[in-house]
N, C-alpha and C positions, 0 to 999 in steps of 0.2 A: 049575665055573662055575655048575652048579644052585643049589650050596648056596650061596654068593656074591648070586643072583636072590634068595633064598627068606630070607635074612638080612635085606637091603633090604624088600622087600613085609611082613614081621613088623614092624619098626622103623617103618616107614610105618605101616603099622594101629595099633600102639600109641599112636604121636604122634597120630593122627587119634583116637583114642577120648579118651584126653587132653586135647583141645580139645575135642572136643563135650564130656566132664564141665566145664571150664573155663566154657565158654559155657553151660550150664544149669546152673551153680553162678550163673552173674552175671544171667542170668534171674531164678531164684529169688529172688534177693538182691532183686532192685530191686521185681519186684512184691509182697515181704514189706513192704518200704521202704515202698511207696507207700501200701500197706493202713494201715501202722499211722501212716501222718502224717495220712491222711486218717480215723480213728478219731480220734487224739487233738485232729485240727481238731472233730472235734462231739460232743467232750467238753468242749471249749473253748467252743462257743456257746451252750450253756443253764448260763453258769458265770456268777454273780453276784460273782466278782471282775473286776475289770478295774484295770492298771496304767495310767496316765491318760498319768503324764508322768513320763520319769527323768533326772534331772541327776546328774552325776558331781563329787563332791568331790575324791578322790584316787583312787588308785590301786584298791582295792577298798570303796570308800566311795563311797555313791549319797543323793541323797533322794528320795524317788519317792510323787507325789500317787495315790492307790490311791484308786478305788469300789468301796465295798462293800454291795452292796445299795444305797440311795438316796444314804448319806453319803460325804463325799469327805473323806478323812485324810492328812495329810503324814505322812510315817515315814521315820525314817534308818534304811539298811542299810547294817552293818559287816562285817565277816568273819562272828563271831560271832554277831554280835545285831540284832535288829530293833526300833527304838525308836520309840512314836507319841510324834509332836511335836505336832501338834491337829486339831482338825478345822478344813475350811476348808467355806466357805458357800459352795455352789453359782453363788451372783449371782458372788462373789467371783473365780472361775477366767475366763478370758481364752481364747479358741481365736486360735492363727493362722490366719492365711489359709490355706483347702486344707486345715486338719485337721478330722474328723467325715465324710470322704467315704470312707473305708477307706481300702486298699491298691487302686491301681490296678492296673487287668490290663494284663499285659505287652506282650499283642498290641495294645493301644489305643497304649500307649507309644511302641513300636516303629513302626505305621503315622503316628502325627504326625511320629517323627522322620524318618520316610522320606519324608512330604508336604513337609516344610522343607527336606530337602535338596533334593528336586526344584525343588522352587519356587525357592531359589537357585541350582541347577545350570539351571534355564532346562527339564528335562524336565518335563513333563505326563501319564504313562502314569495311568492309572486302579490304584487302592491299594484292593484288595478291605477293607470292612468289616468289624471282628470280629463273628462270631455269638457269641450269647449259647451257651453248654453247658450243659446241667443236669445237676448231679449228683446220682444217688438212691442 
């Protein structure tokens, strides 16, 4: 019956070490994750490219209006290759409505949609404001 207890309690502590390696393997993971998306975001903001606008011909074919430095150039990308088609004159380019404001933050997103459901559902509760975060 001893050995029976002492099989169980072994089998138990292994599975439990197991999991904690499993759970600090997915730890590790996501804060390596987050570090390096948030590196390669402020590698991205003092970068004097920017892709403006991309339209899709076929299947891996794009044309995509690119800023580079002050000038703005149409250029086809194919599998292979990348072709400038011309430069286009800054007067020239169009914004739609709501482009030049970034990406919105999600928590803004989220509390509007939440305010128009209420507002149609007839609820009134109070929808905390997003704080601004600053990241250094």
């Amino acid at each position: 019956m001893t050995i029976f207890l002492t099989g169980i309690g072994n089998s138990f502590l292994k599975l439990l070490a197991a999991l904690v390696i499993f759970v600090g393997v997915l730890l590790f993971t996501a804060v390596v994750t987050r570090w390096m998306a948030n590196y390669q975001k402020g590698m991205l903001v003092n970068s004097n490219i920017e892709i403006v606008e991309t339209s899709r011909l076929a299947n891996n074919k794009f044309i995509q209006i690119v800023r580079i430095g002050g000038k703005y150039m149409a250029i086809a990308v194919c599998k292979d290759t990348v072709t400038v088609l011309c430069e286009i004159p800054e007067e020239e380019l169009k914004t739609a409505p709501g482009m030049g404001k970034g990406v919105p933050d999600f928590k803004s997103m989220l509390n509007k949609f939440i305010k128009k459901e209420q507002e149609q559902s007839g609820i009134s509760e109070h929808v905390e404001e997003p704080r601004e975060e600053v990241n250094e």
